[in-house]
GUFI-289604 format. One line per 10 residues: number of its first residue (from 0); their letters; for each residue y negated, z negated, x of C-alpha. Coordinates in Angstrom, 3 decimals, always signed. Layout:
NUM> A> Y/Z/X ~ ...
***
This chain:
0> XXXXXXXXXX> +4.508/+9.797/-40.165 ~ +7.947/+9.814/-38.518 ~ +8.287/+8.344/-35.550 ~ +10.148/+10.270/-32.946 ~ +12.980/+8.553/-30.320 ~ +12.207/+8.919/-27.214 ~ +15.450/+10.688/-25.284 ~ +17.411/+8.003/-23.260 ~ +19.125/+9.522/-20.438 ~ +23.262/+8.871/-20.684
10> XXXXXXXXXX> +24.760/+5.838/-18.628 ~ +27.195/+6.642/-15.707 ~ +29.596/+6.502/-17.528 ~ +28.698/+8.895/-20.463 ~ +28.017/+11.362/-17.736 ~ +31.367/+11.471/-16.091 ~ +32.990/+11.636/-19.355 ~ +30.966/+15.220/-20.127 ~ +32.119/+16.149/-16.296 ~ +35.525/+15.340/-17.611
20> XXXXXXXXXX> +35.124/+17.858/-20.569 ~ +33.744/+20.247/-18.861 ~ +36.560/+20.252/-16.316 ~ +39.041/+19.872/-19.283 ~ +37.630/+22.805/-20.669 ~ +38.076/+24.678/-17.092 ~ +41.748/+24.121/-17.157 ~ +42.122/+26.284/-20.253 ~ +39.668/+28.569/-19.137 ~ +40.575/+29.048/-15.415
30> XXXXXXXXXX> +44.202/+30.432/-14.475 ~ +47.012/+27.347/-13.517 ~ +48.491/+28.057/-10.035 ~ +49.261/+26.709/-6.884 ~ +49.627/+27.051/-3.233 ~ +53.464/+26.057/-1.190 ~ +52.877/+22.572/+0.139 ~ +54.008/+21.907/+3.844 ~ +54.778/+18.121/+4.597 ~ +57.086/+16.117/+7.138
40> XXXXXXXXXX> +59.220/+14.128/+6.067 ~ +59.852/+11.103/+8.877 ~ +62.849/+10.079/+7.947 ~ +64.522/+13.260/+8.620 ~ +62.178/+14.243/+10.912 ~ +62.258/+18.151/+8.944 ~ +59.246/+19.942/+7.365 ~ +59.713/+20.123/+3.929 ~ +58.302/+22.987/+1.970 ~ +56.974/+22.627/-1.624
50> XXXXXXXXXX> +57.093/+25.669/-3.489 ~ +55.069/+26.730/-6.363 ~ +57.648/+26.723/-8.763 ~ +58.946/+23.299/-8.157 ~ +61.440/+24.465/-5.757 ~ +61.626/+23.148/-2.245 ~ +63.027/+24.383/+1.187 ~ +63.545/+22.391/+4.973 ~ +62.996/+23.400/+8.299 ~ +63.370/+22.355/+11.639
60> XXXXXXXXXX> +60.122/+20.209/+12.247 ~ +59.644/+22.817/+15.416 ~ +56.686/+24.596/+16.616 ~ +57.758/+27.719/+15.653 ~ +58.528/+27.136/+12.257 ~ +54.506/+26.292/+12.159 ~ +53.754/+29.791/+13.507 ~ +56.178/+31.699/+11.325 ~ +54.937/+29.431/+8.157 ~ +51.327/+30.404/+9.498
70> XXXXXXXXXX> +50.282/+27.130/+10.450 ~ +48.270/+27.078/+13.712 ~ +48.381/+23.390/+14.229 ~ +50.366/+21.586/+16.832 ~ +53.124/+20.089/+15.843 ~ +52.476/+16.958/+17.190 ~ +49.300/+16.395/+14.659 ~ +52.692/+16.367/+12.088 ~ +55.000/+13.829/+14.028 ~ +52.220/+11.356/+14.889
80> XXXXXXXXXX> +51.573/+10.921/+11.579 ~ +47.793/+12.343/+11.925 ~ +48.464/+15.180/+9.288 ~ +50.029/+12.579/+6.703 ~ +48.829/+14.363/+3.472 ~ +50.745/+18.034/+2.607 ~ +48.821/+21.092/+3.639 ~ +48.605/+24.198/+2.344 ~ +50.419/+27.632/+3.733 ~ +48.262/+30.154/+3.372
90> XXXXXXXXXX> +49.544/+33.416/+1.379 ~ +51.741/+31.470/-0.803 ~ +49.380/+30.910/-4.158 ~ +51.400/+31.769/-7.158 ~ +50.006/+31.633/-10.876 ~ +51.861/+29.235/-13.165 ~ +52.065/+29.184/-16.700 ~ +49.833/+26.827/-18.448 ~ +51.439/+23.334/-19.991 ~ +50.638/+20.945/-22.833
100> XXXXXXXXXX> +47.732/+23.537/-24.465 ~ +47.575/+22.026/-27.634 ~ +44.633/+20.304/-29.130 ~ +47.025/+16.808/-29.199 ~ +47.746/+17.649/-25.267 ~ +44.342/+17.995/-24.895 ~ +43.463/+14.459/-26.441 ~ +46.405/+12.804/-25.204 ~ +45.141/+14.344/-21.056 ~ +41.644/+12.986/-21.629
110> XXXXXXXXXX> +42.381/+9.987/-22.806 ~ +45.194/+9.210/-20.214 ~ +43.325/+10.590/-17.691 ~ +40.656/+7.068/-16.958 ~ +43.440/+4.620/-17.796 ~ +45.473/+6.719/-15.160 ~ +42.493/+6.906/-13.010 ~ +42.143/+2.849/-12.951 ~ +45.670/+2.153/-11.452 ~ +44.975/+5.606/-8.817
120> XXXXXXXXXX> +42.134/+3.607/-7.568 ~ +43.195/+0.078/-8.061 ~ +42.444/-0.931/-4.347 ~ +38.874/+0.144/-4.280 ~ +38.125/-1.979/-8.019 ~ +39.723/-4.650/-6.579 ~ +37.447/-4.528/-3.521 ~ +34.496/-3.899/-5.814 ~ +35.039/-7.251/-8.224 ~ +35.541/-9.659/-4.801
130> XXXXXXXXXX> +32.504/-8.612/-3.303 ~ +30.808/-9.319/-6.783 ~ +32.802/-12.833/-6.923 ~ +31.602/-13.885/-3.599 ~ +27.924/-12.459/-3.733 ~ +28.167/-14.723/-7.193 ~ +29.190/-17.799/-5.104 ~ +26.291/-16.976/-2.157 ~ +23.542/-16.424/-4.996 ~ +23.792/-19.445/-6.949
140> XXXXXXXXXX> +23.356/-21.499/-3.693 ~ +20.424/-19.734/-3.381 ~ +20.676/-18.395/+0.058 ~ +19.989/-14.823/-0.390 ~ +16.396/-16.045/-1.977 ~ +15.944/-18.258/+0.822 ~ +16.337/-15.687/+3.452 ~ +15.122/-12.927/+1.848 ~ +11.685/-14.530/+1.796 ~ +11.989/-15.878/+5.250
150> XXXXXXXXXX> +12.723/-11.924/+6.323 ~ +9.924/-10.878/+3.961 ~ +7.267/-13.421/+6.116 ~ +8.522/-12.171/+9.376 ~ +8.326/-8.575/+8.693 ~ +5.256/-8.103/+7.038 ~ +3.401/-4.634/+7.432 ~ +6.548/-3.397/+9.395 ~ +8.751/-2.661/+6.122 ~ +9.426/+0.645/+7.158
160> XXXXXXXXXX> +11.705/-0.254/+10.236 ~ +14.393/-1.806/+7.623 ~ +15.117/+1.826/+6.595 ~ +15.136/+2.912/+9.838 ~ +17.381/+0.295/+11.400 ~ +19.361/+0.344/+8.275 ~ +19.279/+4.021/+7.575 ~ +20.600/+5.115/+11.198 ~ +23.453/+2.413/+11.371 ~ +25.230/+3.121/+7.896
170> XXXXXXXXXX> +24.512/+7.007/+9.408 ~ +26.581/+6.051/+12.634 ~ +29.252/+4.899/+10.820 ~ +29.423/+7.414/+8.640 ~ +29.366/+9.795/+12.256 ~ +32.349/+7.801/+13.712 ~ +34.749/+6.353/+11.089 ~ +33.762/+7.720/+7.636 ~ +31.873/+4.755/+6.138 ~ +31.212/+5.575/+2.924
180> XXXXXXXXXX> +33.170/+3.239/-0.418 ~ +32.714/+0.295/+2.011 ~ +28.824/+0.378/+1.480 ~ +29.550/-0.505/-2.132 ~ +29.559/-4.200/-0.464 ~ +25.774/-3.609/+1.661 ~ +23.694/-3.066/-2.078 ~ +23.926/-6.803/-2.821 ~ +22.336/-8.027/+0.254 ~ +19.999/-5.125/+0.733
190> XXXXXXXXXX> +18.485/-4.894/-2.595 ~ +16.607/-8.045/-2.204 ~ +15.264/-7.518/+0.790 ~ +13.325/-3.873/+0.049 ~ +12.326/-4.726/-3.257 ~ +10.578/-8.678/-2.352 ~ +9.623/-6.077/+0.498 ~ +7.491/-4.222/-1.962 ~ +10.081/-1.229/-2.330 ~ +11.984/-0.237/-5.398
200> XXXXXXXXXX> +15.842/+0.207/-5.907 ~ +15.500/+3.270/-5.479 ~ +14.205/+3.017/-1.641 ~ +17.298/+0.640/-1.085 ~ +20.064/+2.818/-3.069 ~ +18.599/+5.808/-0.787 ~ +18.801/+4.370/+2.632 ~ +22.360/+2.980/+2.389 ~ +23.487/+5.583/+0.433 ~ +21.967/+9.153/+2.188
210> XXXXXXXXXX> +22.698/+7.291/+5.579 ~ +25.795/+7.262/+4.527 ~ +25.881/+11.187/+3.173 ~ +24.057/+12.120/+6.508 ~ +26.828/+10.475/+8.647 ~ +29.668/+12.029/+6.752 ~ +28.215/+15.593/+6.440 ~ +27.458/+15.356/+10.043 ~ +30.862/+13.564/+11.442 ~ +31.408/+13.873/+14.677
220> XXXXXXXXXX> +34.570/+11.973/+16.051 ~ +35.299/+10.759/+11.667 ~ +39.178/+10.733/+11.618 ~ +39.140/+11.344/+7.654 ~ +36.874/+14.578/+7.963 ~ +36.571/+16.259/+11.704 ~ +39.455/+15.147/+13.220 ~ +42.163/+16.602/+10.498 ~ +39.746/+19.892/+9.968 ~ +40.103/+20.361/+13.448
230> XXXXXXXXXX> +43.738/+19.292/+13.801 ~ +44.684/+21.726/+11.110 ~ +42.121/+24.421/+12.233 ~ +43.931/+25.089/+15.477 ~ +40.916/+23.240/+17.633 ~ +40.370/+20.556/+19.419 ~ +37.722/+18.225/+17.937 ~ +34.732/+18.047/+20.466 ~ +34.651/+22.144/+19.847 ~ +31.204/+22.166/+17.819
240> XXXXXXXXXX> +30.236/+18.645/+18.672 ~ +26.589/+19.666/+20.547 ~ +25.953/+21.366/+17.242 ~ +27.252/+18.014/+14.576 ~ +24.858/+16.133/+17.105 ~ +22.303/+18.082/+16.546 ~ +22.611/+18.569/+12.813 ~ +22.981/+14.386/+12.498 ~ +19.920/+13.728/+14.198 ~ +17.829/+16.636/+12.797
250> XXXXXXXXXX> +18.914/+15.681/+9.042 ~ +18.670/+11.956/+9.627 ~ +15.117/+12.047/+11.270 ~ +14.198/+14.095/+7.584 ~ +15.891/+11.814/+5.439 ~ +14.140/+9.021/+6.996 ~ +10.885/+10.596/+6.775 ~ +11.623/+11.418/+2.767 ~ +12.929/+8.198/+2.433 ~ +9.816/+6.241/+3.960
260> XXXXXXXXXX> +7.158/+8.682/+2.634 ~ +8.154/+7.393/-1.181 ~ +8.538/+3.784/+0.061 ~ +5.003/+3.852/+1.562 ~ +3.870/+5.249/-2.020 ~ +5.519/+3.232/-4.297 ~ +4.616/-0.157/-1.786 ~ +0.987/+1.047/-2.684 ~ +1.018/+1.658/-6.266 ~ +4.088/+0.417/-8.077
270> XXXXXXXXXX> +4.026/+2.821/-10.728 ~ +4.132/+5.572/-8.848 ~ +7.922/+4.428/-8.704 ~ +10.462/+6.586/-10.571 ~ +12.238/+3.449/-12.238 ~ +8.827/+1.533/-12.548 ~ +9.637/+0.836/-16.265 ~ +12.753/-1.005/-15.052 ~ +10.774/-3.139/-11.969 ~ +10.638/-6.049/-14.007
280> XXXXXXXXXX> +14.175/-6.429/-15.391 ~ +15.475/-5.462/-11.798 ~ +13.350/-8.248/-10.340 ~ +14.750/-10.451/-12.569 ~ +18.128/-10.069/-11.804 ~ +17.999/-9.631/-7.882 ~ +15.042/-11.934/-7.613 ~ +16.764/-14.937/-9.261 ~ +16.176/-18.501/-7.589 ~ +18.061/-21.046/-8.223
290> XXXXXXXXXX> +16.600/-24.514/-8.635 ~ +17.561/-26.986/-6.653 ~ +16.142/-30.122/-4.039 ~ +15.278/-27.653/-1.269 ~ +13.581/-24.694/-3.112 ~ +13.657/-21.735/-1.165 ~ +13.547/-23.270/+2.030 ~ +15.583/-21.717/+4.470 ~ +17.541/-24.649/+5.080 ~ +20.240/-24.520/+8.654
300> XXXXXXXXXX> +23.186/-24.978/+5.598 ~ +21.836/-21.354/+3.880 ~ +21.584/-20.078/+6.943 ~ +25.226/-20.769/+7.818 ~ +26.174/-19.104/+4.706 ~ +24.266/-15.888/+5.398 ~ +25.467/-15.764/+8.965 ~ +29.634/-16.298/+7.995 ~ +28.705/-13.621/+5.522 ~ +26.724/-11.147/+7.790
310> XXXXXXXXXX> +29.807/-11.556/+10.213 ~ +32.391/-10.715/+7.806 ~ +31.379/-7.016/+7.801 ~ +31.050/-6.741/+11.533 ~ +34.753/-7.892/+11.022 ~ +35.385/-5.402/+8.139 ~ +33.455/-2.679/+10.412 ~ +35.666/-3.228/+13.050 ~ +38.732/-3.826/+11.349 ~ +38.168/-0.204/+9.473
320> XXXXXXXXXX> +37.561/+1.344/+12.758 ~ +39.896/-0.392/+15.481 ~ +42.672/-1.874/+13.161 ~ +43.229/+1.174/+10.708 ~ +42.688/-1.231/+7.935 ~ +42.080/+0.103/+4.045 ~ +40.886/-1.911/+0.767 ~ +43.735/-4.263/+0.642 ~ +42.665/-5.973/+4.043 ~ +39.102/-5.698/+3.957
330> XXXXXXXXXX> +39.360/-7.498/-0.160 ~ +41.495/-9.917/+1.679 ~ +38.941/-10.433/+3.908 ~ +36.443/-11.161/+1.806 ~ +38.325/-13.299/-0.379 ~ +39.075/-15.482/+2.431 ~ +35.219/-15.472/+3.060 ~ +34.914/-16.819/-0.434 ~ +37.554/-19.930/+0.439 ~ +35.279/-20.506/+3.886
340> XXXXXXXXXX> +31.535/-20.543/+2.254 ~ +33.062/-23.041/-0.753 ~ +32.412/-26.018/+1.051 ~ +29.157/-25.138/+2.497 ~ +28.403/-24.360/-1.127 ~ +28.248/-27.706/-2.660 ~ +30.154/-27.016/-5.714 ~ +32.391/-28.033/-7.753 ~ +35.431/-26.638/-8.889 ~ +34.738/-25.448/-12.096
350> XXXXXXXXXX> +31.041/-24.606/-10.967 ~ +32.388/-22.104/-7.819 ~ +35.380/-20.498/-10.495 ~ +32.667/-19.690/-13.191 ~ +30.091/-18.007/-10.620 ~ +32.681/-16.599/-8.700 ~ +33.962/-15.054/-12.408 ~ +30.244/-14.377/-12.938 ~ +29.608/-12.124/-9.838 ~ +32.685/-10.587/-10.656
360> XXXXXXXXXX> +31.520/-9.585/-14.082 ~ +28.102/-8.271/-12.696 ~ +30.159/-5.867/-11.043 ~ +32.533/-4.867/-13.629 ~ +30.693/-1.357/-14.642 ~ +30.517/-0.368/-10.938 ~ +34.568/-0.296/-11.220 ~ +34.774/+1.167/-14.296 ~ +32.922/+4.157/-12.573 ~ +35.072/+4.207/-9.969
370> XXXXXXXXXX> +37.960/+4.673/-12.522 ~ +36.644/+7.172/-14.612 ~ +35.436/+9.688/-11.540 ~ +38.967/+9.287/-10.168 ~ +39.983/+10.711/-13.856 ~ +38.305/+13.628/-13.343 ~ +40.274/+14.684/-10.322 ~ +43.666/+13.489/-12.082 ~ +42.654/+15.862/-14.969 ~ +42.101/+19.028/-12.354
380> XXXXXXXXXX> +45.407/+18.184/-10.284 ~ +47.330/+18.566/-14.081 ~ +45.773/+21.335/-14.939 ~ +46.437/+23.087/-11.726 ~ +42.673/+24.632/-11.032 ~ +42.051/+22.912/-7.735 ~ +44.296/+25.720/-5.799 ~ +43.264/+28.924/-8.386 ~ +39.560/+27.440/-6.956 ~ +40.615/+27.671/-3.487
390> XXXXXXXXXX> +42.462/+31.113/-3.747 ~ +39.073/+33.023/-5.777 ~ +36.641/+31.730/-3.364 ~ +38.704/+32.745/-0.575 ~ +39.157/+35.697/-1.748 ~ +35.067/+36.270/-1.659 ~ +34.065/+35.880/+1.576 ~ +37.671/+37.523/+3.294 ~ +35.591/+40.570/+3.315 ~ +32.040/+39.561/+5.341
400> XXXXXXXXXX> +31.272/+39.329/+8.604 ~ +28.776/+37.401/+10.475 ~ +26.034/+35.137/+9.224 ~ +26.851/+36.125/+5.644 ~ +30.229/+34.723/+6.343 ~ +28.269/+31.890/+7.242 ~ +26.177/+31.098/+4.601 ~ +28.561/+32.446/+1.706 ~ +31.106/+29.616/+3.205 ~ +28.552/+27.274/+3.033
410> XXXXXXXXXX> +28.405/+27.722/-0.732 ~ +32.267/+28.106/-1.385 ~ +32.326/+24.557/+0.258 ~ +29.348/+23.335/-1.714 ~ +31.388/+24.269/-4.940 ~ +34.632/+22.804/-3.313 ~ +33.510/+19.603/-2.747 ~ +32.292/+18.908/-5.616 ~ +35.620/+19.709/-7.767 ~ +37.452/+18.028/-4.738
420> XXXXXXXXXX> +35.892/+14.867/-3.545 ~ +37.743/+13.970/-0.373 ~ +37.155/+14.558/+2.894 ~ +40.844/+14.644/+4.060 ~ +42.316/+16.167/+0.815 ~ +39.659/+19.266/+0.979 ~ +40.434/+19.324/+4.374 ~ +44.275/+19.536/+4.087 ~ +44.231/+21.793/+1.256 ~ +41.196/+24.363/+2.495
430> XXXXXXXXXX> +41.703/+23.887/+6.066 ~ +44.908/+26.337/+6.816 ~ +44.084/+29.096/+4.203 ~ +40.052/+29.337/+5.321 ~ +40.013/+28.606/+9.262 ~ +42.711/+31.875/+9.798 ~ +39.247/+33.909/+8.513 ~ +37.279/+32.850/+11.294 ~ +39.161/+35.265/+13.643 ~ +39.142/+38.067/+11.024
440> XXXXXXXXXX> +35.113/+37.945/+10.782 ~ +34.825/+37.285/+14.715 ~ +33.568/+33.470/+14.749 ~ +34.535/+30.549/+16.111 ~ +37.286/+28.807/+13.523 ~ +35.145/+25.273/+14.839 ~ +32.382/+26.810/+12.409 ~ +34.846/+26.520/+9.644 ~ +35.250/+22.901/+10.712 ~ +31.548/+22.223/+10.508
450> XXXXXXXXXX> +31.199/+24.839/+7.316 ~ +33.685/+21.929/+5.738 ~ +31.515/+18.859/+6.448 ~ +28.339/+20.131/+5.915 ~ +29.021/+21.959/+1.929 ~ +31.103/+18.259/+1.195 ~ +28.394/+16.272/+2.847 ~ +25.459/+18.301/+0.750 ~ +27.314/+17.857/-2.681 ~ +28.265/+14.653/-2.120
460> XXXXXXXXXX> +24.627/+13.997/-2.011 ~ +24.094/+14.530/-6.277 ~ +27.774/+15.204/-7.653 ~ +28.894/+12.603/-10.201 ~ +33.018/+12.844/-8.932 ~ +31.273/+10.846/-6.045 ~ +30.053/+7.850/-5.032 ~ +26.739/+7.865/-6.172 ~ +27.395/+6.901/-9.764 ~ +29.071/+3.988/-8.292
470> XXXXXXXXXX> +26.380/+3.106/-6.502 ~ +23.517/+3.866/-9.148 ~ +25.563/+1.362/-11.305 ~ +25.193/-1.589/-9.157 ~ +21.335/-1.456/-9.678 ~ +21.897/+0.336/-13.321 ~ +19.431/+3.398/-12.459 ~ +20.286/+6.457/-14.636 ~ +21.629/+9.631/-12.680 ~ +17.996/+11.786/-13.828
480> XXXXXXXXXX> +16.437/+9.210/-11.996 ~ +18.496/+9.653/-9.426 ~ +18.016/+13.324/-8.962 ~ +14.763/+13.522/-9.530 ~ +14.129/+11.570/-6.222 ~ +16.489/+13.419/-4.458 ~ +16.893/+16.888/-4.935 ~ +13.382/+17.939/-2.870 ~ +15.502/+16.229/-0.043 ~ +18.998/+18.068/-0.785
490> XXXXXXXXXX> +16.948/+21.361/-0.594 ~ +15.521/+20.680/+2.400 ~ +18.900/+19.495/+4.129 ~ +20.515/+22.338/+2.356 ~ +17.684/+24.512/+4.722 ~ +18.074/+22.970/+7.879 ~ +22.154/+23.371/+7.427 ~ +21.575/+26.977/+7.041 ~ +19.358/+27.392/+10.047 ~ +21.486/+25.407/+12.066
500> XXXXXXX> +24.554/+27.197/+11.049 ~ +22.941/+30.630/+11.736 ~ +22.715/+28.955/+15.360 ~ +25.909/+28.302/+15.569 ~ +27.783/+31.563/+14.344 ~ +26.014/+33.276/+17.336 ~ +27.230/+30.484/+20.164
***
């Protein structure tokens, strides 16, 4: 009798390396071409003009050189530096000829494309492998044991309030200043917690992550996503804001009920859990104590540890949000972290190195990620698709009216954001060629703004350009997995978005 293998679902990375032949395959398949670029150039305070063809033109950085290009934006947004990224003039797209379409081009663009990928996001690996280096150094003290089981004892039989509590604030920063990559940092400290809670990964991948999605799809003052949509819409930002509220507390009350409804289910019967199979290994590896004098008692010098860590990302938090920092000064900052917990640590030299090198290593696959979704993009920009993209689906809904309009938008942004996987680059590139149909069809162009957030938000939910491969990664659950638990929920936000859209084309 032969004995049959059961089918393994692919690793992260496997799967962004088919999304990455897939899209190679679109660039041959799809028609090059490209949209003029407008951008301001600060040190000759002109607008400089990108055209299709390579060429380029100036202008006087005036307001009326923005209304005869057919930008409705202020020109201020331009010489404050809020528009920073080149925007798109709308009828300029031009097809191009295709480049490098030979089978060794072809090799030579996939195979270039993750190496290119690592040094494009170089900032956010870094990030990644510190916070691995110093959750290495905290571990091995055994702190996070210590107070993981002294939050276990004070919360018993009221679980459920960690993914509210937790849920709701990752949600309000994703509202207010786009948190999303920084969460990378939260899994660590959280994944402890739900699982000697009685929760699987899955529960604590879920409410960082979707809190996260919710906040973002539903931004209401997020400088990366609602602020340049509206900049470069021709509206002010608080236009629409009763209905983002609305939407963010409607979809977050949903997701918490989802969320909770499988926690409560897999807290009673662990193998109800979709990565029950894996519960032991993942114990293992986040449940970890380390053996020394005092146990797992919650001694004051642990606590002291978890406190200078808890602390660093109010610091990041409001360093992101007050300070305009980035990934070079929030890895800074908790690198210097690393330096401040040493002593309290108790080690020696070569002990701190190896499980700061350790930690490091643990989170070595999560970068890799990182690198090879970033390679994806880099393959689209070469091949010239993003723009062809843009120019068909605008093309589409030019011609409806109404609450069609509405929810055909919806979609074309759905499809967007998952080709195009930032918030300000979809924005700057979308923005100026889809908000001018708002006052064709006879809506509000804020409903474009919203249209924008909510089709990114949604996809950002399941598509593997994101950040949830990334995040799967750090707890090494496969992407079926993954959608399996959440595409019920994606449906049902997907609904609600809809409805409350519907609502809003009629305000």
């Amino acid at each position: 009798m032969i004995n049959k293998k059961k089918f393994t679902f692919p690793t992260a990375y496997t799967v962004i390396l088919i999304v990455m032949l897939v899209v190679m395959g679109l660039t041959y398949i799809i028609p090059s071409g490209k949209y003029a670029k407008l951008s301001y150039d600060e040190d000759s305070s002109k607008f400089i003009v990108n055209l299709a063809n390579g060429e380029s033109n100036q202008y006087d950085a005036t307001q009326e050189t923005l209304n005869k290009l057919g930008v409705n934006v202020n020109l201020k947004q331009f010489t404050s530096g809020a528009i920073s990224k080149p925007v798109a003039l709308p009828n300029t797209y031009e097809e191009l000829e295709k480049e490098n379409t030979t089978v060794f081009g072809a090799i030579t663009t996939f195979l270039k494309a993750p190496i290119q990928g690592l040094y494009d996001s170089i900032d956010i690996i870094a990030f990644v492998l510190v916070i691995g280096g110093l959750v290495g150094v905290i571990n091995s003290t055994g702190a996070f044991t210590a107070g993981i089981n002294a939050l276990s004892k004070s919360l018993k039989g009221k679980e459920k309030w960690m993914i509210i509590i937790i849920a709701s604030l990752v949600a309000l920063g994703g509202t207010t200043f786009g948190l999303a990559e920084e969460t990378i940092a939260f899994y660590p400290i959280v994944v402890p917690i739900f699982i000697a809670a009685g929760y699987d990964a899955i529960v604590a991948i879920a409410t960082i992550f979707l809190g996260s999605c919710i906040g973002t799809m539903a931004a209401t003052v997020n400088p990366f996503s609602t602020i340049i949509a509206s900049n470069i819409a021709g509206v002010s930002f608080t236009e629409g804001m009763p209905l983002r509220i609305l939407a963010l507390v409607i979809t977050l009350i949903a997701t918490l009920i989802y969320i909770i409804r499988y926690g409560e289910k897999v807290k009673k019967d662990p193998t109800k859990s979709l990565i029950y199979l894996q519960k032991e290994e993942i114990e293992k590896r986040f449940l970890s104590t380390k053996d020394d004098k005092d146990g797992v008692e919650f001694t004051l010098r642990k606590k002291l540890i978890l406190l200078i860590f808890g602390l660093s990302f109010l610091v990041m938090i409001y360093g992101v949000k007050e300070l305009g920092w980035w990934f070079m000064e929030m890895t800074a900052l908790f690198f210097a972290v690393t330096f401040i917990i040493v002593p309290l640590s108790k080690q020696k030299e070569g002990e701190f190195v190896s499980n700061f090198v350790q930690g490091a290593a643990d989170l070595l696959g999560v970068a890799l990620t990182v690198a090879l979704a970033r390679g994806v993009t880099i393959i689209m920009d070469g091949g010239l698709i993003s723009d062809t993209i843009l120019y068909s689906l605008n093309s589409v809904v030019s011609s409806m009216s109404g609450i069609a309009f509405s929810g055909v938008m919806y979609i074309v942004y759905i499809i967007l954001g998952f080709f195009i996987n930032s918030s300000s680059g979809l924005a700057v590139l979308s923005m100026p060629i889809m908000a001018p149909l708002a006052d064709v069809v006879g809506v509000n162009r804020d409903i474009i703004v919203t249209i924008y957030m909510f089709g990114q938000g949604l996809i950002g939910i399941i598509t593997p350009t994101g950040l949830i491969l990334a995040s799967l990664a750090m707890i090494n659950v496969t992407y079926d997995k993954w959608l399996k638990f959440v595409m019920p929920l994606v449906g049902i936000i997907m609904v609600l978005s809809m409805a409350l859209l519907c609502v809003g084309s009629f305000i």
